[in-house]
OpenMM code with the backbone's topology and positions (N, CA, C; nanometers):
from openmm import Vec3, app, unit

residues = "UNK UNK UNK UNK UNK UNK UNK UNK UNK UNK UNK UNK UNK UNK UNK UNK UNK UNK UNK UNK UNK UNK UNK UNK UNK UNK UNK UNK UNK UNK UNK UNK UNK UNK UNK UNK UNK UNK UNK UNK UNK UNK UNK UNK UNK UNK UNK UNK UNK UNK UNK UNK UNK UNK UNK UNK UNK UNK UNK UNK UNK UNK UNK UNK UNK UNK UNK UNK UNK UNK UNK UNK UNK UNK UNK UNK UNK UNK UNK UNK UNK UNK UNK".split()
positions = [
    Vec3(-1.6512, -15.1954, -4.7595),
    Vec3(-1.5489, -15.0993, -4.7905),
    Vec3(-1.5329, -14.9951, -4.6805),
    Vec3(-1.6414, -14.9689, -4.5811),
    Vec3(-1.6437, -14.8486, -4.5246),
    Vec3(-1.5501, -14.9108, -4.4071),
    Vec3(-1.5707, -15.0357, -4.3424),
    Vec3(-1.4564, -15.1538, -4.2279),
    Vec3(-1.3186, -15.0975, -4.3143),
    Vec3(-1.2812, -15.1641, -4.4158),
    Vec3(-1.1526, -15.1177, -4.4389),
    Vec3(-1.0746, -15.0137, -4.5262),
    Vec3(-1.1472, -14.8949, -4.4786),
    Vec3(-1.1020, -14.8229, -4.5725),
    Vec3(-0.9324, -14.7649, -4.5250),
    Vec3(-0.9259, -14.7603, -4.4117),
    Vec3(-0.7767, -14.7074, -4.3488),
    Vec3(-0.6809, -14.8202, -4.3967),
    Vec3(-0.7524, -14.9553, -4.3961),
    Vec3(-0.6473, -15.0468, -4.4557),
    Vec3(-0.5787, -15.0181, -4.5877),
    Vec3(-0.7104, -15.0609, -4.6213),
    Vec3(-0.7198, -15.0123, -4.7766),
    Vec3(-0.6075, -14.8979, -4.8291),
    Vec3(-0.5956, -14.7580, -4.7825),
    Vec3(-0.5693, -14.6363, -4.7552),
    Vec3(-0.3810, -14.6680, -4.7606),
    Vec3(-0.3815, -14.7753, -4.6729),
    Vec3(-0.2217, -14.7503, -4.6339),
    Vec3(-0.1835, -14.8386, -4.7328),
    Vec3(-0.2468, -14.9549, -4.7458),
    Vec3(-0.1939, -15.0262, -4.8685),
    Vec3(-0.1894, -14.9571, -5.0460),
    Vec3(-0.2477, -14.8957, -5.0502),
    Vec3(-0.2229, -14.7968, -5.1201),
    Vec3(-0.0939, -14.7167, -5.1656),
    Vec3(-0.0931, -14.6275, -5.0569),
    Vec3(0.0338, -14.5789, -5.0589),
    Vec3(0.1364, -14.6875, -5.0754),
    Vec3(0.1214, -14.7656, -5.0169),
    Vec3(0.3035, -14.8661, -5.0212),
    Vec3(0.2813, -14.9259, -5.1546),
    Vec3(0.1786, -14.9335, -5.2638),
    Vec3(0.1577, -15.0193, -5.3448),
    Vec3(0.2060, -14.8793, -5.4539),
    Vec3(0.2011, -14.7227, -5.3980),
    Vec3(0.2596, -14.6245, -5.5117),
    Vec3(0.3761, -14.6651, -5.5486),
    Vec3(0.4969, -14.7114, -5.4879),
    Vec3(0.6418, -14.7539, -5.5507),
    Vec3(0.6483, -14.7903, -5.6392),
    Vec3(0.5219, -14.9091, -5.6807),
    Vec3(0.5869, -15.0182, -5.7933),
    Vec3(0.4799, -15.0448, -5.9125),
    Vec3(0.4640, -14.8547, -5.9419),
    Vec3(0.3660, -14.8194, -6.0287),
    Vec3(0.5062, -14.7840, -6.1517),
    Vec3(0.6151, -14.7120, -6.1306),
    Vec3(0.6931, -14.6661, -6.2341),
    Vec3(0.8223, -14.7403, -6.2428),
    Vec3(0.8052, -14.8927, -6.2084),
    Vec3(0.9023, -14.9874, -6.1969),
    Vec3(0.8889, -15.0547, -6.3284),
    Vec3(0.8989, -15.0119, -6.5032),
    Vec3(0.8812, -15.0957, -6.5423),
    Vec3(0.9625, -15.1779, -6.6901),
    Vec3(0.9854, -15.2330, -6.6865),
    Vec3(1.1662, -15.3103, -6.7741),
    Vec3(1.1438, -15.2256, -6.9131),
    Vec3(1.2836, -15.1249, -6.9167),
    Vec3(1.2801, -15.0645, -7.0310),
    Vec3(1.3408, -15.1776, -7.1494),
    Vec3(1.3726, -15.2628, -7.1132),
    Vec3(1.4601, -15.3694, -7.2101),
    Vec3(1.3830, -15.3976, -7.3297),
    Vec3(1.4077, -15.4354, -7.4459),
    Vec3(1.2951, -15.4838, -7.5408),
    Vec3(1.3028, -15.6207, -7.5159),
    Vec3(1.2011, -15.6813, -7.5802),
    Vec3(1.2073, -15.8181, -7.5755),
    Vec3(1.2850, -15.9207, -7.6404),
    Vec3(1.3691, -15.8477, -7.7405),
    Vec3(1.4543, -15.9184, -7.8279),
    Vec3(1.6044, -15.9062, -7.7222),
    Vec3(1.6017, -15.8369, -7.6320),
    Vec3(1.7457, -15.8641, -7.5740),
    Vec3(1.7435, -15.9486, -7.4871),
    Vec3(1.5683, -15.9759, -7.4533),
    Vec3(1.5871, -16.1048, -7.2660),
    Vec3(1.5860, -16.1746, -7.4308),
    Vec3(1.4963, -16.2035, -7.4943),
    Vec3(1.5033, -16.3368, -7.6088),
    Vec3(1.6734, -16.4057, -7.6361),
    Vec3(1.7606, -16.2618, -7.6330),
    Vec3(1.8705, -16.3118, -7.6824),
    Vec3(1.9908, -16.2924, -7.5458),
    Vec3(1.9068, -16.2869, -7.4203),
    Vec3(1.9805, -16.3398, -7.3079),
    Vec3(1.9732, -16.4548, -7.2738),
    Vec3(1.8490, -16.4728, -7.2742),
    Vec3(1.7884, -16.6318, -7.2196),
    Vec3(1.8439, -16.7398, -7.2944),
    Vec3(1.8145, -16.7158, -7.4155),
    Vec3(1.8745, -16.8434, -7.4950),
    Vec3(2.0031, -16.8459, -7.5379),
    Vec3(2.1294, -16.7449, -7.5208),
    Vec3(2.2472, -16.7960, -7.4806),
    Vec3(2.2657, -16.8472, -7.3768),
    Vec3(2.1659, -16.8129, -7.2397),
    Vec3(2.2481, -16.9074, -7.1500),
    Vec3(2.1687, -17.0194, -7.1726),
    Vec3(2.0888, -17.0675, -7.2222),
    Vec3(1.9779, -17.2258, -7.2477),
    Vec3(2.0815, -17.2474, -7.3607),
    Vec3(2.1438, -17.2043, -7.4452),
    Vec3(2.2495, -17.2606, -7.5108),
    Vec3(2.3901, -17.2898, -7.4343),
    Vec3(2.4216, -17.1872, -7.3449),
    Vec3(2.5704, -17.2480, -7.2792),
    Vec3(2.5494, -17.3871, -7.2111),
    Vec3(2.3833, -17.3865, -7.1320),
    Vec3(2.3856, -17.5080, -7.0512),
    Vec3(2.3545, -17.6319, -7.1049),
    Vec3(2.3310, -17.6102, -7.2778),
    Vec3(2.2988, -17.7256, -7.3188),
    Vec3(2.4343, -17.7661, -7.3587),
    Vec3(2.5147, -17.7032, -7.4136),
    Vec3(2.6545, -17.7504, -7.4479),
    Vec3(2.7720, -17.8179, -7.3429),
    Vec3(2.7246, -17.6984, -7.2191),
    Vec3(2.8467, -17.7995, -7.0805),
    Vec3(2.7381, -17.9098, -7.0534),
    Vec3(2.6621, -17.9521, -7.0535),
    Vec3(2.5647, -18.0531, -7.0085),
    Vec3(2.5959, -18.1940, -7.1101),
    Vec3(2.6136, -18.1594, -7.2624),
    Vec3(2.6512, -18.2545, -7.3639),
    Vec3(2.7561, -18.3451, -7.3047),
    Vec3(2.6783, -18.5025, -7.3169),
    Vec3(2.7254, -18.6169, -7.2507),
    Vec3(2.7982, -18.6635, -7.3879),
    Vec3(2.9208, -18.7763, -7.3396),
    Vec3(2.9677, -18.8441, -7.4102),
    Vec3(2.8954, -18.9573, -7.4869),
    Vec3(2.9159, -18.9503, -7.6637),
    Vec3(2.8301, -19.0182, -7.7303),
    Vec3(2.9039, -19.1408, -7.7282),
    Vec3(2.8223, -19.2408, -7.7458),
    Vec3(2.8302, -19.3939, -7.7427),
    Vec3(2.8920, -19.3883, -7.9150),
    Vec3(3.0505, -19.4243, -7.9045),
    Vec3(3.1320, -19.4758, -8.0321),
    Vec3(3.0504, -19.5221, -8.1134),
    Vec3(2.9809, -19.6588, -8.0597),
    Vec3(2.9294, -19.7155, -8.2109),
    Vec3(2.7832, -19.6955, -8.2566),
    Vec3(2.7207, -19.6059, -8.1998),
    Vec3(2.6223, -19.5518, -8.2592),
    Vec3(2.6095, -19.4569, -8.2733),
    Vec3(2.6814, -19.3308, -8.2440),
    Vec3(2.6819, -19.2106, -8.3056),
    Vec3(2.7792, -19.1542, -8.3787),
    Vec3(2.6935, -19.0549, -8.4535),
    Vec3(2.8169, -19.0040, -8.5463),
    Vec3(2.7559, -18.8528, -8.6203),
    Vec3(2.8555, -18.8378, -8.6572),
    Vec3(2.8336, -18.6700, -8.7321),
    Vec3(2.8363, -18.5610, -8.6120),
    Vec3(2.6896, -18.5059, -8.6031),
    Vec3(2.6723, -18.3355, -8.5754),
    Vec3(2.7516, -18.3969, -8.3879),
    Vec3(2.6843, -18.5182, -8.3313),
    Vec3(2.7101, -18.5636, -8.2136),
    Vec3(2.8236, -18.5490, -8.1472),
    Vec3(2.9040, -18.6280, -8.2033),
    Vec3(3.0129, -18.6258, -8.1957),
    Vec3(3.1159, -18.4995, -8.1858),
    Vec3(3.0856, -18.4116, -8.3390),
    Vec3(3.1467, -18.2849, -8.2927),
    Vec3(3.1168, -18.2024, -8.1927),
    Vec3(2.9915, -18.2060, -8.1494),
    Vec3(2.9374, -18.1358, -8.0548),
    Vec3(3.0179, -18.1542, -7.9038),
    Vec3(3.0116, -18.3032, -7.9183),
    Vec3(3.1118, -18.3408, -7.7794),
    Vec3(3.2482, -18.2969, -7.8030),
    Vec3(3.3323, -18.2791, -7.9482),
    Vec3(3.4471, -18.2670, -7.9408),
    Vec3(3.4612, -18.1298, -7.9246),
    Vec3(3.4090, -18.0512, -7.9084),
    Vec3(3.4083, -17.8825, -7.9444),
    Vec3(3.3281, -17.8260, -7.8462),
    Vec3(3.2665, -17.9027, -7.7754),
    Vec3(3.1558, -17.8480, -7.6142),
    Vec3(3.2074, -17.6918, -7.5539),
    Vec3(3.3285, -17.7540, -7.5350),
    Vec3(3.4141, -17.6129, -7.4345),
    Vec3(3.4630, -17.5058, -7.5355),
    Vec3(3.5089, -17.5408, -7.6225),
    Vec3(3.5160, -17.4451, -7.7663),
    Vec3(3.3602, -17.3337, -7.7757),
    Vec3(3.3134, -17.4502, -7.7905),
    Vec3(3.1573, -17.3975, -7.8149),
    Vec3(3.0981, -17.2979, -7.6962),
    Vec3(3.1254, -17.3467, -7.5639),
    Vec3(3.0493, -17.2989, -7.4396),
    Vec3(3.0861, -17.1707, -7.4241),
    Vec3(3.2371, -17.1349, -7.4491),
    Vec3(3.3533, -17.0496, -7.4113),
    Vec3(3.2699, -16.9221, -7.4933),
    Vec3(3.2720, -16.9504, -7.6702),
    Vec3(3.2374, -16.8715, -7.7568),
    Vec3(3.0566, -16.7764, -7.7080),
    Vec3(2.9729, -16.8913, -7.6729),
    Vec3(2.8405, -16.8435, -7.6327),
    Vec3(2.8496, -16.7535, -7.5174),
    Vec3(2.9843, -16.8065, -7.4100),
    Vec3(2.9745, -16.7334, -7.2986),
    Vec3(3.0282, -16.5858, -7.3200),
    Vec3(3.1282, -16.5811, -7.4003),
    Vec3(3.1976, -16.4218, -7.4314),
    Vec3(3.0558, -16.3525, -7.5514),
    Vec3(2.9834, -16.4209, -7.6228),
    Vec3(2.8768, -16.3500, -7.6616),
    Vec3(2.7623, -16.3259, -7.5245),
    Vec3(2.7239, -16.4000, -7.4786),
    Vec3(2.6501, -16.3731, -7.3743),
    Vec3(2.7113, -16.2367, -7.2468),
    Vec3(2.8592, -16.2440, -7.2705),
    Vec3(2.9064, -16.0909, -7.1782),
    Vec3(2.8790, -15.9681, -7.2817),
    Vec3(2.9469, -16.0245, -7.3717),
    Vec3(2.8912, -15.9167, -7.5151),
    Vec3(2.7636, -15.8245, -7.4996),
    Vec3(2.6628, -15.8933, -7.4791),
    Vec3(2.5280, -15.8846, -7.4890),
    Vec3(2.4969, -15.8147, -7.3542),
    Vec3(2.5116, -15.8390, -7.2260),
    Vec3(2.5477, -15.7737, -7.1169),
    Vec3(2.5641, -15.6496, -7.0779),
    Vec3(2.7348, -15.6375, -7.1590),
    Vec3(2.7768, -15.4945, -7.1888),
    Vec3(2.6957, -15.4046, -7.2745),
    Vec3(2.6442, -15.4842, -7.3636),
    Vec3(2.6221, -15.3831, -7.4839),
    Vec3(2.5029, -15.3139, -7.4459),
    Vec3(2.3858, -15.4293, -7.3957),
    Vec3(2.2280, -15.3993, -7.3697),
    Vec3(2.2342, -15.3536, -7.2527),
] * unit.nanometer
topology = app.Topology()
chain = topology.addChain("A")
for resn in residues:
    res = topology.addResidue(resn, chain)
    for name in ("N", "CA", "C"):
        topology.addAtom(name, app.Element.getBySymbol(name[0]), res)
């Protein structure tokens, strides 16, 4: 310790900055940032279902993707603005 103490010394100081750097956000707003956009990218990502084996939730999902993406994305600015 006594070899580097001037090191030591200066690293110090430069390491004071990023003592009162710290995310006032709660955790429920990254929770409900993150997973609108892990929801927008799962919806533009939704591939076309194979006619004769799918059906129901699938299907609508593909028919309504951009419906769907559009809606998550104006909540996701929502959320933005608001937080």
């Amino acid at each position: 310790h006594v070899w580097f103490r001037k090191e030591e010394s200066e690293r110090q100081k430069q390491a004071a900055g990023f003592e009162g750097a710290e995310d006032s956000r709660p955790i429920w707003q990254t929770i409900i940032y993150f997973g609108l956009m892990i929801l927008i990218l799962i919806f533009l990502n939704w591939a076309k279902p194979n006619s004769a084996t799918a059906a129901g939730f699938v299907v609508w999902a593909y028919s309504f993707k951009w419906i769907i993406s559009a809606i998550l994305a104006f909540f996701l600015g929502l959320s933005l603005h608001l937080f």
